[in-house]
VODO-130651 format. One record per residue: residue in three letters; x negated, y negated, z of N, C-alpha, C in turn. Coordinates in pm, whole numbers, padded with zeros to 5 digits, always signed. Layout:
BEGIN
ALAXYZXYZXYZ...
END
This chain:
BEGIN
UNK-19502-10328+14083-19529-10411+14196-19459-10545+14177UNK-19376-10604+14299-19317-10695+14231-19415-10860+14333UNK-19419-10947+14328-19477-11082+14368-19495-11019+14512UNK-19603-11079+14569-19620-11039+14714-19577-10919+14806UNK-19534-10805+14727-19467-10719+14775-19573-10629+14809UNK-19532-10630+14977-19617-10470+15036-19797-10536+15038UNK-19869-10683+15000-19997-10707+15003-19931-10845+15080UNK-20081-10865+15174-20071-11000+15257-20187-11038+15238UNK-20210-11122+15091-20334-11239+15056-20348-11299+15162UNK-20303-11274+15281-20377-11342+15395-20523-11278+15446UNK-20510-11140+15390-20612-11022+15471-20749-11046+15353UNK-20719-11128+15254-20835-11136+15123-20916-11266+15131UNK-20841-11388+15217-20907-11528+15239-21026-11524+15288UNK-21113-11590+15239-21255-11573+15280-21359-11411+15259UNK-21316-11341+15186-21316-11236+15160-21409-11167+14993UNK-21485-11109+14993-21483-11086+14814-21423-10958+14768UNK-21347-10953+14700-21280-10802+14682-21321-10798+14537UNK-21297-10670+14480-21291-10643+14351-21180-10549+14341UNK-21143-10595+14210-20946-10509+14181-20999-10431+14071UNK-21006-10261+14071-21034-10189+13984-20888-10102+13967UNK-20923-10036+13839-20796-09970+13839-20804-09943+13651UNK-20710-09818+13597-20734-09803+13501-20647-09893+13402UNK-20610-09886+13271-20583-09966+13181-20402-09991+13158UNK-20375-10085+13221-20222-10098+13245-20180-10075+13398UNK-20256-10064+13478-20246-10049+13619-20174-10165+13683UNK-20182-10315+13643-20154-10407+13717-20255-10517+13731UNK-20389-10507+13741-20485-10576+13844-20461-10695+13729UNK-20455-10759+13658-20435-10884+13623-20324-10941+13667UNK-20211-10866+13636-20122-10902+13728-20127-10981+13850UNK-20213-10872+13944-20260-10867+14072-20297-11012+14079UNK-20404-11044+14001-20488-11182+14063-20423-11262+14032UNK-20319-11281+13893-20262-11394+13871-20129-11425+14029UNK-20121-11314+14105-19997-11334+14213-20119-11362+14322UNK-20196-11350+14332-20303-11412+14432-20316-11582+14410UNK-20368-11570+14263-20391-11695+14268-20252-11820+14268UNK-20156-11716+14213-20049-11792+14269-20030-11865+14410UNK-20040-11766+14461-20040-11793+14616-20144-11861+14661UNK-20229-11895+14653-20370-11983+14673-20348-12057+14627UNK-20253-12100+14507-20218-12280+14462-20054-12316+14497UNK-20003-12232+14526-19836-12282+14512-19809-12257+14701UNK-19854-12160+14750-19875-12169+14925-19925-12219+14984UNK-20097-12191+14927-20206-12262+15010-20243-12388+14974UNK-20210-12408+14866-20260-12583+14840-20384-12558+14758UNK-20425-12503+14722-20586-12490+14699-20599-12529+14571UNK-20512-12583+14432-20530-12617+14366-20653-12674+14340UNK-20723-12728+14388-20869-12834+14381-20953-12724+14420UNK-20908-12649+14509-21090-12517+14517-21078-12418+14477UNK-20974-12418+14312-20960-12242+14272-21019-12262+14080UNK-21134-12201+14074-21160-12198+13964-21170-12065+13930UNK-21075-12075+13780-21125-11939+13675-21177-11916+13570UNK-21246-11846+13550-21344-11845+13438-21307-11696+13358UNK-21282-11697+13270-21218-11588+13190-21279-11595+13124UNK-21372-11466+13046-21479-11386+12958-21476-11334+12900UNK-21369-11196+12954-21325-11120+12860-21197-11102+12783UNK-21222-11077+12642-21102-11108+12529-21009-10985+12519UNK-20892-10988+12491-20806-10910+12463-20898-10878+12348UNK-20840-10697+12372-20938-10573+12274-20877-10508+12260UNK-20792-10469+12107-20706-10382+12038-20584-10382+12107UNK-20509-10491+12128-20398-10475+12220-20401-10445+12352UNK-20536-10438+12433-20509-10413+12569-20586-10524+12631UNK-20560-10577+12744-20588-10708+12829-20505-10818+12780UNK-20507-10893+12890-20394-11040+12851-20444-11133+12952UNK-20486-11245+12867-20515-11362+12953-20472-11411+13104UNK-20479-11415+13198-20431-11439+13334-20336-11532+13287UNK-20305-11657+13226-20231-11766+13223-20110-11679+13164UNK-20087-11564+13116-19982-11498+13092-19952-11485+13146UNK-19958-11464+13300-19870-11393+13386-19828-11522+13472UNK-19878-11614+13465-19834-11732+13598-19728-11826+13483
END
């Protein structure tokens, strides 16, 4: 999947979704190009908070700030 391709974070604003999917699928990916777009399009820098919990485990998961 490449940046905004084929999804319109316009259809998710005001919205609660959840991004499931199995292990290497993308979905971190995913939110870090959302939240891209919610601070570098929309301005929203001041109303986007993230709270990250869960730790990389045996080599699989990667911090969101990896991908932006």
């Amino acid at each position: 999947m490449m940046k905004n391709e084929e999804i319109n974070f316009e259809d998710f604003l005001g919205r609660r979704t959840l991004i499931v999917g199995d292990v290497g699928t993308g979905k971190t990916r995913l939110l870090s190009y959302f939240l891209d777009y919610l601070i570098e399009e929309r301005g929203c820098e001041r109303e986007v908070t993230l709270i990250e919990m869960a730790p990389a485990y045996k080599g699989i998961g990667a911090p969101v700030e990896s991908y932006t």
